[in-house]
C-alpha positions as CSV (number, residue, x, y, z in Angstrom):
1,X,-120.5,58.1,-42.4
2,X,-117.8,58.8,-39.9
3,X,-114.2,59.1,-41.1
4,X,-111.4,57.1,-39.4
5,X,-108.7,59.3,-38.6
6,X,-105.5,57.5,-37.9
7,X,-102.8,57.8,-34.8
8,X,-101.7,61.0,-33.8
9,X,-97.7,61.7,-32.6
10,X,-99.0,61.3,-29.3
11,X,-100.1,58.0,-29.4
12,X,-97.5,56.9,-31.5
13,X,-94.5,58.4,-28.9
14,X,-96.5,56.1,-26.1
15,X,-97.0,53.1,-28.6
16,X,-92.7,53.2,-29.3
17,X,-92.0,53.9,-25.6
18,X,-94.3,50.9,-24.4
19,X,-92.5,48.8,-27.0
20,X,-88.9,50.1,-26.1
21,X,-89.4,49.4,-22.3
22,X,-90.8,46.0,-23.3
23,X,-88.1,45.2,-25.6
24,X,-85.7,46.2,-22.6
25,X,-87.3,43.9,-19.9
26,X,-87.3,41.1,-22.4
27,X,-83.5,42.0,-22.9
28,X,-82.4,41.8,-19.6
29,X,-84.6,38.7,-18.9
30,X,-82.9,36.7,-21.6
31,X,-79.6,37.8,-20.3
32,X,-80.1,36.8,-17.1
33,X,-81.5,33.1,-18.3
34,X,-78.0,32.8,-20.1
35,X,-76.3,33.7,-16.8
36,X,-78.4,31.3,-15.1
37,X,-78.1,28.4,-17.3
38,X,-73.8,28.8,-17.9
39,X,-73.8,28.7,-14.0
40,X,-76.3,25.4,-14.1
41,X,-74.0,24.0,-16.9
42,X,-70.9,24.5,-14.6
43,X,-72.5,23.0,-11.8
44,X,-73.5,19.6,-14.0
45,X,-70.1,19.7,-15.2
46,X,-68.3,19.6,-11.6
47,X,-70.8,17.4,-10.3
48,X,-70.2,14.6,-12.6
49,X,-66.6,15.1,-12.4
50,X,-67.2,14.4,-8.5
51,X,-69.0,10.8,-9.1
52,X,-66.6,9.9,-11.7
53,X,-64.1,10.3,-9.2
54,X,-66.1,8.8,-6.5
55,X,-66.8,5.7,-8.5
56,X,-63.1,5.7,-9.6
57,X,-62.2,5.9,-5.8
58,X,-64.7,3.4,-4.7
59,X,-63.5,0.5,-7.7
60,X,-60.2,1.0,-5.9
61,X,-61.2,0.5,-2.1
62,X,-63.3,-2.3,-3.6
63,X,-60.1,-3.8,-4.8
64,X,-58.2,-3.1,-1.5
65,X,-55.7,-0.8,-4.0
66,X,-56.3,2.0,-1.3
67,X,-52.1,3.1,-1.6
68,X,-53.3,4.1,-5.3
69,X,-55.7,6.9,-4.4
70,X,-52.6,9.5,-4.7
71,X,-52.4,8.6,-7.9
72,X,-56.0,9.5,-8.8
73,X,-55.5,13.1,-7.5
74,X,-53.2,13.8,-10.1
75,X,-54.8,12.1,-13.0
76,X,-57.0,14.0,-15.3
77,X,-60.7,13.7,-14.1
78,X,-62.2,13.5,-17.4
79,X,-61.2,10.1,-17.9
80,X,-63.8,8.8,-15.5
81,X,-66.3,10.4,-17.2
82,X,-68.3,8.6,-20.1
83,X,-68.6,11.5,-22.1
84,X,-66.4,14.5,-22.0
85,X,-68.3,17.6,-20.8
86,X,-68.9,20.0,-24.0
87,X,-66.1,22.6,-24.9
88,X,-63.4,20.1,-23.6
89,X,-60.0,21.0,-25.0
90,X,-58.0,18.4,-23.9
91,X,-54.7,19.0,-21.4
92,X,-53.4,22.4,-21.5
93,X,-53.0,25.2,-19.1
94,X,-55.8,27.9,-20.2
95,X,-58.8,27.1,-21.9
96,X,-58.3,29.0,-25.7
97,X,-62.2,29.3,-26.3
98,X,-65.5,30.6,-24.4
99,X,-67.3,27.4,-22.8
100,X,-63.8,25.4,-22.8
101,X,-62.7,23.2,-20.5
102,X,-59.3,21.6,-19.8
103,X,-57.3,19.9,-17.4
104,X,-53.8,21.5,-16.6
105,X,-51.4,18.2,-15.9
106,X,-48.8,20.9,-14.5
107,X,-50.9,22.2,-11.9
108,X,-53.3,19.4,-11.8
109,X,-56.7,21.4,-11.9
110,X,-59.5,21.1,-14.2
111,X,-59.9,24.5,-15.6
112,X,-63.3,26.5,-16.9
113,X,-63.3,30.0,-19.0
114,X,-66.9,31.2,-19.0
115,X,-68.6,32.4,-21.6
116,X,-70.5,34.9,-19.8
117,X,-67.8,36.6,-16.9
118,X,-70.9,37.9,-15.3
119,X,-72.0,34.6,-14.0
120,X,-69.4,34.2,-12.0
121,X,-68.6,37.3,-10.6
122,X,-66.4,38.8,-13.7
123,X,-64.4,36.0,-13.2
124,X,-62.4,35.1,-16.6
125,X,-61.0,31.8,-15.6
126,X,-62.5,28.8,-12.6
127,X,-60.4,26.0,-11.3
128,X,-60.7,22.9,-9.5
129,X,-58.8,20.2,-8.5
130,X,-58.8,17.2,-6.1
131,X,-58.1,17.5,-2.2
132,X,-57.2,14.1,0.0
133,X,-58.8,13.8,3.3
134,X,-58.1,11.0,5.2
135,X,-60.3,8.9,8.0
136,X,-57.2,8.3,10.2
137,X,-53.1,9.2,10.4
138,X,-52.5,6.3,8.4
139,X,-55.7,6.1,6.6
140,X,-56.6,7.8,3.1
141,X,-60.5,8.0,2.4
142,X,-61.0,9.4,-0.7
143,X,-60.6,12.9,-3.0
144,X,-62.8,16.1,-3.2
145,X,-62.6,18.3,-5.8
146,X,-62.6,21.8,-4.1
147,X,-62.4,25.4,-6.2
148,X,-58.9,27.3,-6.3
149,X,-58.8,30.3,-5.9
């Protein structure tokens, strides 16, 4: 009858190093899922803030109220939204948590602080806020919300 030895050092150093650089490849794959989905959350977020304001901007071109688009510029954006976007703080000027939204009424932007920096370049803050363009000298056509800098 044979004996059954068991692992020597050896094996068990290549075992725990196998493991350790698996662990780290799983490590850096979950971060960079985080990085991707905060970036794909943003994006959602801006996008519906875009057709609410569309749809806002349409109902009033519909109505022939085109003289009140200036006033939709300065008007908080969430308010055409159904739901607000998660994190959403209310109006002040800096979001106070990770994941926070707000809208600044002083400088009129809609303002992101990102959970992850990373994602965004190390970024610590993103703002928008809504740009007229117009289809003639006398003419306004809508609002675009564009990224400040």
């Amino acid at each position: 009858m044979k004996r059954q030895r068991g692992v020597n050092k050896l094996e068990f150093a290549v075992i725990v190093c196998i493991f350790g650089v698996l662990a780290l490849v799983f490590l850096e794959r979950v971060e960079r899922v985080q990085i991707d989905a905060e970036r794909t959350e943003v994006q959602l977020t801006i996008r519906n803030l875009r057709q609410g304001m569309q749809l806002a901007v349409g109902e009033l071109i519909m109505h022939g109220e085109e003289q009140r688009l200036p006033e939709l510029a300065a008007a908080n954006p969430v308010r055409f939204l159904e739901k607000q976007p998660p994190g959403y703080e209310g109006e002040a000027t800096f979001p106070s948590q990770p994941g926070g939204w707000v809208f600044d009424p002083i400088h009129q932007e809609i303002a992101y602080r990102p959970r992850l920096p990373q994602a965004f370049d190390g970024r610590d803050e993103l703002r928008w806020r809504y740009r007229s363009f117009s289809f003639g000298p006398d003419r306004l056509g809508g609002l675009r919300l564009v990224e400040t800098e």
